[in-house]
Backbone as JSON Lines, residues from 0, in Angstrom:
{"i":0,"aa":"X","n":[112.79,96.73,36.19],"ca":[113.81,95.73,35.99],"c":[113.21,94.37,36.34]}
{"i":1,"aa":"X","n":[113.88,93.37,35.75],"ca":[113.0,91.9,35.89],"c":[113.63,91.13,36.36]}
{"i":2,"aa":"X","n":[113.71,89.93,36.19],"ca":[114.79,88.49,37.47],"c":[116.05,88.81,36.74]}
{"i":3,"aa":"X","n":[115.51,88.51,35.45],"ca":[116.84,88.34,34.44],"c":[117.7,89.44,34.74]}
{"i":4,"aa":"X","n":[116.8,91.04,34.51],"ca":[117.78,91.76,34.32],"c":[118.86,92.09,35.43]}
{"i":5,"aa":"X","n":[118.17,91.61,36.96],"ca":[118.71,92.2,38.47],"c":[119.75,90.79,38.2]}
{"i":6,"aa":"X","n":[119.53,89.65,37.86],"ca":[120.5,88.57,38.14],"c":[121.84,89.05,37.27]}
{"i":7,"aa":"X","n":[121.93,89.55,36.39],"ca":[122.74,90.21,35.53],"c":[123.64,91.35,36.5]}
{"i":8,"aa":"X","n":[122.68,92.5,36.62],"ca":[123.79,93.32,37.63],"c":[124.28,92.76,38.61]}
{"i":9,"aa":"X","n":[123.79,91.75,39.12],"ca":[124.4,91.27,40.5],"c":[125.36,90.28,40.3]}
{"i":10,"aa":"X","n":[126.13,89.92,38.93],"ca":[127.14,89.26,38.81],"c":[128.17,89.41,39.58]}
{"i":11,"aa":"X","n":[128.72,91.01,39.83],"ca":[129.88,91.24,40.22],"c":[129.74,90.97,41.22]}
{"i":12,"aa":"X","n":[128.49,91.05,42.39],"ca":[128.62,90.72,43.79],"c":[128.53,89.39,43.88]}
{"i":13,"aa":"X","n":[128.13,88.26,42.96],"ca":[128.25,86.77,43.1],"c":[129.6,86.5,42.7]}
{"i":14,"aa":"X","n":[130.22,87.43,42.02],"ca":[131.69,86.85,42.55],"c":[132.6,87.3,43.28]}
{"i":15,"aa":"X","n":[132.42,88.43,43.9],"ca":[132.68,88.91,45.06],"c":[132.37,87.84,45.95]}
{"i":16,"aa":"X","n":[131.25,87.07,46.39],"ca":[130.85,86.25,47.45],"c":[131.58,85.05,47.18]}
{"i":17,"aa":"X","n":[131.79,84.76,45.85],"ca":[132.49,83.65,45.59],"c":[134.19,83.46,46.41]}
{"i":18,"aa":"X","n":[134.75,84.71,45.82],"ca":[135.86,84.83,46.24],"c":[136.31,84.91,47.67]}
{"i":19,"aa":"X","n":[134.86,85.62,48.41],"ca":[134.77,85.42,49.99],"c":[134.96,84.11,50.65]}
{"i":20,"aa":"X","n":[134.34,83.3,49.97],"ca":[134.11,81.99,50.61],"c":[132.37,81.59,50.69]}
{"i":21,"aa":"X","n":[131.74,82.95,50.5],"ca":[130.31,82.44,51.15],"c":[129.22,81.7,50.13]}
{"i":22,"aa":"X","n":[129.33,81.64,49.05],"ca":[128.65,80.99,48.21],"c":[129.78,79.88,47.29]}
{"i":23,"aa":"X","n":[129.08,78.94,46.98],"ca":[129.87,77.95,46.12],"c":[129.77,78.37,44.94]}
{"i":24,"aa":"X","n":[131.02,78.03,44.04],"ca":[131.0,78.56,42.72],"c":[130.2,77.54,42.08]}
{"i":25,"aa":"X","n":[130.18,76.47,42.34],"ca":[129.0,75.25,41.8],"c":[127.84,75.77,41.17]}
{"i":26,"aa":"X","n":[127.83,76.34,42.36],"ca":[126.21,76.72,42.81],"c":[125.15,77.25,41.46]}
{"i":27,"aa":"X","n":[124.6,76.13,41.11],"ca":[124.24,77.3,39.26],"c":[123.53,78.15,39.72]}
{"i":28,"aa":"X","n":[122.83,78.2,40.82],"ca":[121.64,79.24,40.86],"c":[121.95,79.88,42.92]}
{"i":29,"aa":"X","n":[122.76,80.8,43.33],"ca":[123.0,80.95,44.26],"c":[121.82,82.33,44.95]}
{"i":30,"aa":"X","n":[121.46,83.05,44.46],"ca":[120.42,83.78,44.35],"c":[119.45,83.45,43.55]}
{"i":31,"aa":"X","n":[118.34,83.25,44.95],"ca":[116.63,83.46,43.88],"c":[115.66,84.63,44.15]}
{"i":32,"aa":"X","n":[114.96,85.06,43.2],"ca":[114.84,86.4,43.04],"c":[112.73,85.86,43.52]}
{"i":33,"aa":"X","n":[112.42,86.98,44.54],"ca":[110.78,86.72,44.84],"c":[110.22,88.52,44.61]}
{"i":34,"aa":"X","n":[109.35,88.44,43.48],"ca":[108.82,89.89,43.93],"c":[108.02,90.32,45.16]}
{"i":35,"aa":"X","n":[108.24,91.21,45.75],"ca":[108.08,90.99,47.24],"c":[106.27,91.97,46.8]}
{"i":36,"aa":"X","n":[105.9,92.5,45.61],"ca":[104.63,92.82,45.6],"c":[103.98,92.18,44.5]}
{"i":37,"aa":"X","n":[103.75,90.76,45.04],"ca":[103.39,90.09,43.09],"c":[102.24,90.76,42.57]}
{"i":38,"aa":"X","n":[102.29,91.06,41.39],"ca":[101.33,91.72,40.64],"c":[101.56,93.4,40.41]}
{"i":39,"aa":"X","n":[102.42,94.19,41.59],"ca":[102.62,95.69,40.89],"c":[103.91,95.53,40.38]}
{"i":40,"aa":"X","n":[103.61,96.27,39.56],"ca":[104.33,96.39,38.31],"c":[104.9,98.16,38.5]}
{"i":41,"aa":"X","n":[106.28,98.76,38.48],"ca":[107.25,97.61,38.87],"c":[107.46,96.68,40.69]}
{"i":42,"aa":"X","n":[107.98,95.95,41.23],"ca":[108.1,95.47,42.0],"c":[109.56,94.86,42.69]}
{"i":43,"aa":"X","n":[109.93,95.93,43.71],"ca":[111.1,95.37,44.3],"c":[111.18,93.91,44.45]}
{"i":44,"aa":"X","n":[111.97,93.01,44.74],"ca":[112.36,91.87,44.85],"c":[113.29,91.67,46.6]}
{"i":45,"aa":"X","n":[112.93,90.38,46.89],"ca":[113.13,89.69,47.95],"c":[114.59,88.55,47.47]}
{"i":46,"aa":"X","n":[115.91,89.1,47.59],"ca":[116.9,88.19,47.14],"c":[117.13,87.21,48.26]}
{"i":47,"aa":"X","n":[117.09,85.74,47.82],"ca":[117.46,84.57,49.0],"c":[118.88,84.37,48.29]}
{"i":48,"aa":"X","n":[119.77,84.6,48.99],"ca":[121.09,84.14,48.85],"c":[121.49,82.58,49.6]}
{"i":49,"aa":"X","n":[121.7,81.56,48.96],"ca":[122.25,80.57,49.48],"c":[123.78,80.48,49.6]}
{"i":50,"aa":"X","n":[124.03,80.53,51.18],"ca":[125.03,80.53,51.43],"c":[125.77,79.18,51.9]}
{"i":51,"aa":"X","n":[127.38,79.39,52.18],"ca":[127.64,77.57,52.27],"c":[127.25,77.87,53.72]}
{"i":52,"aa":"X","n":[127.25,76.24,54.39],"ca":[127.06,76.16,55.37],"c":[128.12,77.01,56.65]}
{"i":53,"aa":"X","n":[128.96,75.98,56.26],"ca":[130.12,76.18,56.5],"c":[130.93,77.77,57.23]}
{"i":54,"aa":"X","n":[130.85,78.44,56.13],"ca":[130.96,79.72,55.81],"c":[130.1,80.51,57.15]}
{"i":55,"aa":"X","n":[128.65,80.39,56.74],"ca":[127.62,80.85,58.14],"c":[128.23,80.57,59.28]}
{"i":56,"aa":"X","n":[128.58,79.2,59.68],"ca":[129.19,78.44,60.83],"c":[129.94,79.42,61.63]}
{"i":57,"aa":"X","n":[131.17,79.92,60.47],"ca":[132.41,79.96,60.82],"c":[132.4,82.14,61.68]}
{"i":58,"aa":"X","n":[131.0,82.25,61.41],"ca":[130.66,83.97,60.99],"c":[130.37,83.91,62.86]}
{"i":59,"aa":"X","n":[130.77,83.53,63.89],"ca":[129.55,83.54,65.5],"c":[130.23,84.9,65.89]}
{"i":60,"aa":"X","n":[131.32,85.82,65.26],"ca":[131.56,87.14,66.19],"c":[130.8,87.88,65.73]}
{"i":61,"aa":"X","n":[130.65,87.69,64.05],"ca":[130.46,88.84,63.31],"c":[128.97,88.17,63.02]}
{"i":62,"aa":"X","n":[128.19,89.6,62.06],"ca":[126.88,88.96,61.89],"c":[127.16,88.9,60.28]}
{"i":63,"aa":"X","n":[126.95,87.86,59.77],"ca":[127.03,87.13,58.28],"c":[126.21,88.11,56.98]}
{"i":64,"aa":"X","n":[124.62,88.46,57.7],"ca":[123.8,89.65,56.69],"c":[124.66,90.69,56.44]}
{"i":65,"aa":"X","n":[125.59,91.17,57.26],"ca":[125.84,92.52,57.25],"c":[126.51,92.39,56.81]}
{"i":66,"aa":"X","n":[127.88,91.34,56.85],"ca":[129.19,91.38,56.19],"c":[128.8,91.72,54.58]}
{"i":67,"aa":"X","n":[127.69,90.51,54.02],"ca":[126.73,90.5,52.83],"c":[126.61,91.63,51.89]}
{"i":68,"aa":"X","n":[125.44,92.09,52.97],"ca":[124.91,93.73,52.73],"c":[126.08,94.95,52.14]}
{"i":69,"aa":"X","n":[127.32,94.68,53.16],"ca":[128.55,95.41,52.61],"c":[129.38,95.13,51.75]}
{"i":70,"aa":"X","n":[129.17,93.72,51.14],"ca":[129.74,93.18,49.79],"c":[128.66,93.74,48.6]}
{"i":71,"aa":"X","n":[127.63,93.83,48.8],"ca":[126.84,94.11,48.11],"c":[126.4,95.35,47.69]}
{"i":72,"aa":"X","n":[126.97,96.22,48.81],"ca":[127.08,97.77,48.04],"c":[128.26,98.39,47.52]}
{"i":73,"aa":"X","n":[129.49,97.29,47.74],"ca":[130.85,97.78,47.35],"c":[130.37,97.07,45.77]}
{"i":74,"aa":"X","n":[130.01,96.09,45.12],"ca":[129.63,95.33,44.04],"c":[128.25,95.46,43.07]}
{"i":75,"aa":"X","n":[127.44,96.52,43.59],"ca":[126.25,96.46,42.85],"c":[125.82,98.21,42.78]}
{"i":76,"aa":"X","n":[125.29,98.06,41.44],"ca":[125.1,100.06,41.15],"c":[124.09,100.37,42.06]}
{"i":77,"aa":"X","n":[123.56,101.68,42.03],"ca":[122.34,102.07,42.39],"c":[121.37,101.59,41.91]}
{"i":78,"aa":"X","n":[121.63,101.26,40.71],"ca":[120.09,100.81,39.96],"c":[119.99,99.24,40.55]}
{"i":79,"aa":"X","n":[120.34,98.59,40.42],"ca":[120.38,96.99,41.28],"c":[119.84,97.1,42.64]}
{"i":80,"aa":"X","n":[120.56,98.1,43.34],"ca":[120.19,98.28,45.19],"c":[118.67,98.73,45.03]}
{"i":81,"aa":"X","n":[118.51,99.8,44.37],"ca":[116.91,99.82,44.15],"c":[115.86,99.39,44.02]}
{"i":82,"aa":"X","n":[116.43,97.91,43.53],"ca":[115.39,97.03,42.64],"c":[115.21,96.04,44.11]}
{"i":83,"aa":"X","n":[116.21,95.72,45.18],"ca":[116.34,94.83,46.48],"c":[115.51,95.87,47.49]}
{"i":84,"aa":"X","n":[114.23,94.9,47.86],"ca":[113.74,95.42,49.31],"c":[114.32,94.67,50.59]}
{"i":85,"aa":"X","n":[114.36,93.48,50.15],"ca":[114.89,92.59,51.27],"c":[116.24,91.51,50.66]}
{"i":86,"aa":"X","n":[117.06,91.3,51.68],"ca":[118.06,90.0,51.32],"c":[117.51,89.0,52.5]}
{"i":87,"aa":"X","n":[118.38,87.89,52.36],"ca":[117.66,86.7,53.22],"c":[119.1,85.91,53.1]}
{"i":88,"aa":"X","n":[119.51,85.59,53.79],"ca":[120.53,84.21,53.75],"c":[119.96,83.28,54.13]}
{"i":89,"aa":"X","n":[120.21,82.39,53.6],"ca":[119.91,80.7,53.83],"c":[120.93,79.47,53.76]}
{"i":90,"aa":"X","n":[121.76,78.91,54.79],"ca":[122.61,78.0,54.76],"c":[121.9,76.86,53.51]}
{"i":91,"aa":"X","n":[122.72,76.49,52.4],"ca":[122.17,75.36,51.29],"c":[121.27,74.79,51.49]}
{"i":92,"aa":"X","n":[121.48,73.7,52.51],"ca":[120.93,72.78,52.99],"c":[120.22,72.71,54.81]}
{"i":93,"aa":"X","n":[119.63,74.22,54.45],"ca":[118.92,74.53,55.78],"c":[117.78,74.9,55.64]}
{"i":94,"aa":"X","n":[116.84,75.43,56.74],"ca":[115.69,75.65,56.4],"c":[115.27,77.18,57.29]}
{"i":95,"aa":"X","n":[116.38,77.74,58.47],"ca":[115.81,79.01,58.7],"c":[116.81,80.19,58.18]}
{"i":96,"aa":"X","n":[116.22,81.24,58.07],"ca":[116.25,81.96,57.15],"c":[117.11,83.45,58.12]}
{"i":97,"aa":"X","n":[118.26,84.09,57.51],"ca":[118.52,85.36,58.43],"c":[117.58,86.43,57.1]}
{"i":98,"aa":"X","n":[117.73,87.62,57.61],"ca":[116.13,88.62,57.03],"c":[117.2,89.91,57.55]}
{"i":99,"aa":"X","n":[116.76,90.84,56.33],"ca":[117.61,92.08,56.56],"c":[116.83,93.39,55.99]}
């Protein structure tokens, strides 16, 4: 599977997140897709989800990846989860990174 095709299955969970609050619907590009083995072919992928700030802020009981992680298996097939080795949140306009 390739950027295109994983950005495709993962519609339903970008609007799942939408509807959460945690990503902006703005957002043209809220997931970016990194092959986490460049060059084998095929190659799981490293999803960076940009999340709002805001949203992260508001998460200090609960932990924000996980809430994620569980939007993301109620919203995405097997074949999609397969293709993810790692997720990553990243507040928009931040620079450190949560890792899951």
């Amino acid at each position: 599977m390739d950027k295109e095709q994983l950005k495709i299955k993962l519609e339903k969970f970008k609007q799942a997140c939408i509807e959460k609050g945690s990503i902006d619907a703005k957002e043209i590009q809220p997931f970016e897709f990194e092959e986490a083995y460049p060059g084998l072919i095929p190659s799981p992928f490293i999803v960076d989800i940009h999340v709002k700030e805001q949203w992260l802020e508001s998460k200090q009981n609960v932990n924000p990846l996980h809430e994620l992680i569980d939007l993301l298996y109620e919203n995405a097939d097997v074949d999609a989860l397969e293709e993810i080795l790692t997720v990553r949140l990243s507040p928009a306009n931040a620079l450190h990174w949560m890792t899951m």
